[in-house]
Each structure stands twice: as structure tokens, then as C-alpha cells.
C-alpha positions as CSV (number, residue, x, y, z in Angstrom):
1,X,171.8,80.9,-203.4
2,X,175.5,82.6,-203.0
3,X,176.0,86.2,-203.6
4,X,178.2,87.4,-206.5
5,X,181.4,88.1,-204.7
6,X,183.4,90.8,-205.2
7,X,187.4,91.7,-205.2
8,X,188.0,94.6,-203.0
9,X,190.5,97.6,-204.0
10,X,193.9,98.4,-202.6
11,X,192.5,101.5,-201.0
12,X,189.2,99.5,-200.3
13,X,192.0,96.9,-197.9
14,X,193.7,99.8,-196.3
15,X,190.9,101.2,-195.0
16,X,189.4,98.6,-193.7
17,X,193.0,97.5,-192.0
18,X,193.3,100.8,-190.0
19,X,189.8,99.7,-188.8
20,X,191.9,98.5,-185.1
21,X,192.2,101.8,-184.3
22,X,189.5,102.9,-182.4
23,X,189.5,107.1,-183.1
24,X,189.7,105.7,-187.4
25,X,186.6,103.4,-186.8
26,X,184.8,106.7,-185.2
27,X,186.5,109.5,-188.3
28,X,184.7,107.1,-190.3
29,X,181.4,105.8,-188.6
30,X,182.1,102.1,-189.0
31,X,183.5,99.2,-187.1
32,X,184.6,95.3,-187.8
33,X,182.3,92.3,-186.0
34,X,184.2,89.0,-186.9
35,X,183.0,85.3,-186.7
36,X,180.1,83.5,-187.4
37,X,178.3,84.0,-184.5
38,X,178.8,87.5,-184.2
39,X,178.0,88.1,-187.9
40,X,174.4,85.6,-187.6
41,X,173.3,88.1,-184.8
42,X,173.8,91.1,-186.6
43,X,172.4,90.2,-190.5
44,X,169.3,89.0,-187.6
45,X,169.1,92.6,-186.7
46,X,168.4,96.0,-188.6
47,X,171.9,97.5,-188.0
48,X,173.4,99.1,-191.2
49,X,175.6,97.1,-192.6
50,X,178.4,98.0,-195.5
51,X,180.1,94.9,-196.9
52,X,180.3,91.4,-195.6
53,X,184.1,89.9,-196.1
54,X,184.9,85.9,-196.8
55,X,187.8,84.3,-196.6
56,X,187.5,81.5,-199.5
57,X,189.3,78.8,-197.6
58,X,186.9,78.7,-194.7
59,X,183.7,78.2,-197.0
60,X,182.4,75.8,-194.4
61,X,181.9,77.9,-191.7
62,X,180.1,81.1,-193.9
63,X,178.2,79.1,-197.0
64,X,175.0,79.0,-194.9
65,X,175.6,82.4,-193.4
66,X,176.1,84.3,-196.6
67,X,173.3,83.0,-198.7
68,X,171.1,84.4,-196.5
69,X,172.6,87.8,-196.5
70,X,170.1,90.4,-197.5
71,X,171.0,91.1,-201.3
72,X,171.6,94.7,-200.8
73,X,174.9,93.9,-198.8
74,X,178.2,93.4,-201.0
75,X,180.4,90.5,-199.9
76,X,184.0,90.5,-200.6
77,X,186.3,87.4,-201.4
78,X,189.7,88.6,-199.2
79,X,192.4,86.6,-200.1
80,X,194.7,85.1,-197.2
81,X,197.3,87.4,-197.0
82,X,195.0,90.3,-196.7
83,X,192.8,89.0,-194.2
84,X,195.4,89.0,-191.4
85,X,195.9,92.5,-192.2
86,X,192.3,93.1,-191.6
87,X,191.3,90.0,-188.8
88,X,192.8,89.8,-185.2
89,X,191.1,86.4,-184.7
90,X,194.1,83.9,-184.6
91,X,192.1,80.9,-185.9
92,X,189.6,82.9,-188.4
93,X,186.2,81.8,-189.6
94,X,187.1,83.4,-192.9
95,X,183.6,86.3,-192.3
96,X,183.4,89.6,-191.0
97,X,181.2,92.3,-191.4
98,X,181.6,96.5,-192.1
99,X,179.0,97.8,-189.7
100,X,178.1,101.5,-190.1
101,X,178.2,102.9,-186.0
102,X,174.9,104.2,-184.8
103,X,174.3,107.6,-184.1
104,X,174.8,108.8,-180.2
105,X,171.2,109.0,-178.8
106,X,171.3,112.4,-176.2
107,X,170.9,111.2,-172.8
108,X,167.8,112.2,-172.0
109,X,166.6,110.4,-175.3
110,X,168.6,107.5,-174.0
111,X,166.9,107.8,-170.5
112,X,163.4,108.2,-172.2
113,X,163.1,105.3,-174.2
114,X,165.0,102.7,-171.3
115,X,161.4,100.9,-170.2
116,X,163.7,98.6,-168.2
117,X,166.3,97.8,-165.9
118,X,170.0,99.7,-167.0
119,X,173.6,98.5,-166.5
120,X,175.6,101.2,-165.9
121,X,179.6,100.6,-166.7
122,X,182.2,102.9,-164.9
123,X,185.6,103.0,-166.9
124,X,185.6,99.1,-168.2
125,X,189.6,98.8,-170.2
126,X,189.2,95.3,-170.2
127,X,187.8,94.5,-174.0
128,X,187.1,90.6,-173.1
129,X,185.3,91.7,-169.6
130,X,183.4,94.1,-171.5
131,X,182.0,91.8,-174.2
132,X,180.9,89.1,-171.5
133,X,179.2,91.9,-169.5
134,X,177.3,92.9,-172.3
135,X,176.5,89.2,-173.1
136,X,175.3,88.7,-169.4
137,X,173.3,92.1,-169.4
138,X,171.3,90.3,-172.4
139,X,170.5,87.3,-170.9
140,X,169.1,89.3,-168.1
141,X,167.3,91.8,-170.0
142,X,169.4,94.5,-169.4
143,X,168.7,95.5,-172.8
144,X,170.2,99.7,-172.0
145,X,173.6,100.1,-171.2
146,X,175.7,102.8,-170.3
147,X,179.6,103.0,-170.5
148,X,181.2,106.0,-169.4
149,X,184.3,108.3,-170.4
150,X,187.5,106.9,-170.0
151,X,186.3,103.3,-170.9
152,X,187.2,100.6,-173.5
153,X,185.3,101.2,-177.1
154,X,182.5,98.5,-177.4
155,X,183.2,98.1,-181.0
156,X,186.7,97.1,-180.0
157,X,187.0,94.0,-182.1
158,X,187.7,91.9,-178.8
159,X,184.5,93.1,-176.9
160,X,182.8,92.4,-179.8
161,X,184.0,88.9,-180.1
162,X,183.2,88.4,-176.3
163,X,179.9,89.6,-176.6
164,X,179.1,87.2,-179.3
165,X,177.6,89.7,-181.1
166,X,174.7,90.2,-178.2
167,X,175.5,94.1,-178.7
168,X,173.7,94.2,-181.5
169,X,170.6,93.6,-179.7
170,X,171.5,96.3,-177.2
171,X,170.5,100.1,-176.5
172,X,173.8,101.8,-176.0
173,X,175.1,104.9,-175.2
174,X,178.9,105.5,-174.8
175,X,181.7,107.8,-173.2
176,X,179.2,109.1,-170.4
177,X,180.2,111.6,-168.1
178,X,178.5,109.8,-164.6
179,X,178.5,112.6,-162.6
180,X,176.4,114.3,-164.8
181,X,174.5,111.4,-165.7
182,X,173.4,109.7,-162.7
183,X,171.0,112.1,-160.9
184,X,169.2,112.0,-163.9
185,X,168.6,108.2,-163.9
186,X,168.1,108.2,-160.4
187,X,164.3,110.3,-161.5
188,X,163.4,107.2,-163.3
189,X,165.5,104.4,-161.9
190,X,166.2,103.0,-158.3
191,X,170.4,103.5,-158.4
192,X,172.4,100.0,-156.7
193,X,175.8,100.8,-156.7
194,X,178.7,97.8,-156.6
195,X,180.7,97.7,-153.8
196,X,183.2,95.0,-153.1
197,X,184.0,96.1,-149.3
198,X,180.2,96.4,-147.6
199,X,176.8,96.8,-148.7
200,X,173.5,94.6,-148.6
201,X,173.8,90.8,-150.5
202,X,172.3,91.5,-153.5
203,X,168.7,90.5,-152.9
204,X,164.9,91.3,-155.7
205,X,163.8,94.8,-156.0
206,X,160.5,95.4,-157.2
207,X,161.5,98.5,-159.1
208,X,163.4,99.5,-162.2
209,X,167.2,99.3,-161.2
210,X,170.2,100.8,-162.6
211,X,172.8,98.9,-161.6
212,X,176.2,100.7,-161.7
213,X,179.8,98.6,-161.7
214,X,182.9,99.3,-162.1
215,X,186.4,98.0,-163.0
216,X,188.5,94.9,-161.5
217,X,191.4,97.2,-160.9
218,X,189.5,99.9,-159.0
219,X,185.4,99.3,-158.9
220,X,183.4,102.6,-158.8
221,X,184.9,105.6,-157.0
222,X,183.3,106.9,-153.8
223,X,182.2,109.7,-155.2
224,X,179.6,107.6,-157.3
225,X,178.8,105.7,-155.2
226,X,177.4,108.2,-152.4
227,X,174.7,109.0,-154.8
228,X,173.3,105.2,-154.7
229,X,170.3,104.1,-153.4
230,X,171.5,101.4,-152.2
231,X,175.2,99.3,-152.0
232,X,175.3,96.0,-153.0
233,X,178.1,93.6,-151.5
234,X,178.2,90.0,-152.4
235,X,179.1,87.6,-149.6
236,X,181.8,84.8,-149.9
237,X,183.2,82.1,-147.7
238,X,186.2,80.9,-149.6
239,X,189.6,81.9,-149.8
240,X,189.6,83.5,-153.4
241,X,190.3,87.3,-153.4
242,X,187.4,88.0,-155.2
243,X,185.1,87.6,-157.7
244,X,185.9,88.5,-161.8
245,X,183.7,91.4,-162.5
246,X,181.8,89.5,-165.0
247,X,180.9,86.6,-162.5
248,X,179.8,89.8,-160.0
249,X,177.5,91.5,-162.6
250,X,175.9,87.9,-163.4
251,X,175.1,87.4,-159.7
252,X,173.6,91.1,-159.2
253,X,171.9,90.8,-162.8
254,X,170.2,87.8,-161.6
255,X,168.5,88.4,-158.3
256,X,167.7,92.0,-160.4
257,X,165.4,89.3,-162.4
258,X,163.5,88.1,-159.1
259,X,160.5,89.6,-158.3
């Protein structure tokens, strides 16, 4: 059974239009996750959600989704002209949802409650590269991440769309300061720092690992790195330059799941 659906106010549309901008989506403590995909993850998980939005013309894709909304969520019929105000998806799936932002955990909290492995993220920009790193850290069961100052917002609606709404399933804590953060993991967690120049292949540790990576541009600085463990280099015979730093992380994720 559909949901009554609702028309949204002027001020209602604004507001939710300014939602690109990532220091509005913070002043106001939510965020946008668009497409089907990312929306079935979330209304799978217990993450606060606000107001679902449909798009009337793209019934097909949302019927399903929406009837089985929980009935304390609103959902808004946006009409066309709106939603491109709102969506940055080029060829929409007419639903999004207005997810409240979770409240920053305190490190040690964060560190506390990590049981297992952590991928640690040193000043990601790439939106796209983040979302598929926080994809891969699920299939691995890297279920705690942390992403330090400096980097891309995950609830930037492009990581989000990458992800395919895997970060909903995820332990997060944001805008990190490393150099404060790191000796601290390194009580509980065996520290393999990324290094695309030397290091050990990547190879099963029978310990908890937090694995730290960094950008394309400029991987992690050595000033992080000298506080590893342990370097990780990954060997390659052919001519490419190198690796994308999401097919990296996959590689290192993986032999992280060998025991």
C-alpha cells in the first residue's frame, strides 16, 4: 500500500536545494542519498530519516520502494522542474531521501567500539573514489572508517551515489586530525601504511589492521607513514603508471581478509 503523498512548500524546496553545499547540509544536520539503491539500503537500516522525495514520472523505479517505507516517514511528490533544482543525478530515478547526519562519536568512543579491522582515509577530494572505497571497505568488513581533515564530505551526494548507499552500514568518523589520531589506534590496531614507492606485497596478518591510504594525487605523507607498522607496496609488471586508488585499497582489503 502507497503512502499519502504530500506537496512540499516553497521554503520546504529551497531548503532542500541548498542541500549541495556541504557547510548547509552540516548548519542543518541533514544530507540527500538519491537512487533506488541507495535509498533500499538506508529504509534497511535504522538511520533517521526526515522525508522521502518522488518524482511522479519515474513511478516504476520507486512503487515497490516506497510502499514499504516505514509509515512514520513523509514522502513528497516533487514536480519536474523542482527536482533538478534538488537532484544532481542526470538520468534520475525520481526518489531521494532527507537523512538527519549522525552525531560525531569522540575518538576514543570511535576507537572503543571498532571490534575489527579500520580503513583509515588521508585527505580523499575525489567524491566518486571515496564512495567506491567505502563500498570495497564493506565487502571486506571494514565496517570503521576514518576520513581525516582536509577530505571530501561523505555525504557529498556523489560519494554517496558511488557508495551505493553501503555507508549506511558503516561506523564513521570524519574530519580527523591523523597526527593526533594514529598513536592512539596503533594501542589497539597493527598500523599498514600505503606506500606506492616500497614496502612489503601486501600479504595476511593475523591481527586487527588499520590500514591507512591516501590520495591519487599525493598518497599519505611521510610523516604518517613513519609511524606504521609496517608499509605495504603492491608489485606490478606492466607498463600502467599505477594503480587507481580504489583498485589498491581492494587488493590490500583483500589479503587483510586472509588468515
Amino acid at each position: 500500500m502507497q503512502p499519502e503523498f504530500l506537496s512540499a512548500s516553497q521554503a520546504q524546496l529551497k531548503r532542500w536545494a541548498r542541500l549541495h553545499d556541504n557547510k548547509f547540509r552540516h548548519t542543518e544536520g541533514i544530507f540527500l542519498a538519491e537512487g533506488v539503491k541507495v535509498v533500499e539500503e538506508l529504509l534497511s537500516t535504522d538511520w533517521p530519516t526526515e522525508a522521502i522525495l518522488v518524482l511522479p514520472e519515474k513511478i516504476k523505479y520507486w512503487e515497490k520502494l516506497t510502499a514499504k517505507a516505514h509509515n512514520n516517514i513523509p514522502v513528497y511528490q516533487i514536480t519536474g522542474a523542482d527536482w533538478k533544482k534538488i537532484s544532481q543525478d542526470k538520468e534520475p530515478e525520481g526518489i531521494m531521501a532527507l537523512v538527519a547526519l549522525p552525531a560525531e562519536a569522540k575518538l576514543a568512543d570511535f576507537l572503543a567500539s571498532a571490534s575489527g579491522n579500520i580503513l583509515i582515509l588521508h585527505e580523499i577530494n575525489n567524491p566518486a573514489n571515496l564512495g567506491s572505497l567505502l563500498r570495497s571497505a564493506l565487502w571486506f568488513g571494514f565496517t570503521d572508517i576514518i576520513i581525516s581533515a582536509n577530505s571530501v564530505d561523505y555525504t557529498n551526494p556523489k560519494a554517496i551515489r558511488a557508495s551505493m548507499g553501503v555507508l549506511f552500514h558503516l561506523n564513521i568518523a570524519s574530519d580527523i586530525d591523523l597526527t593526533v589520531a594514529l598513536p592512539q589506534i596503533k594501542k589497539t590496531h597493527y598500523l599498514v601504511g600505503s606506500n606506492v614507492r616500497k614496502g612489503l606485497p601486501p600479504h595476511p596478518l593475523r591481527r586487527k589492521i588499520a590500514l591507512l591510504l591516501g590520495s591519487e594525487s599525493h598518497g599519505v605523507p611521510d610523516g604518517l607513514l613513519s609511524g606504521a607498522d609496517e608499509l605495504w607496496c603492491i608489485p606490478g609488471g606492466g607498463k600502467a603508471e599505477s594503480l587507481s586508488l580504489p583498485q589498491a585499497a581492494a587488493i590490500m582489503m583483500y589479503e587483510c581478509t586472509k588468515k
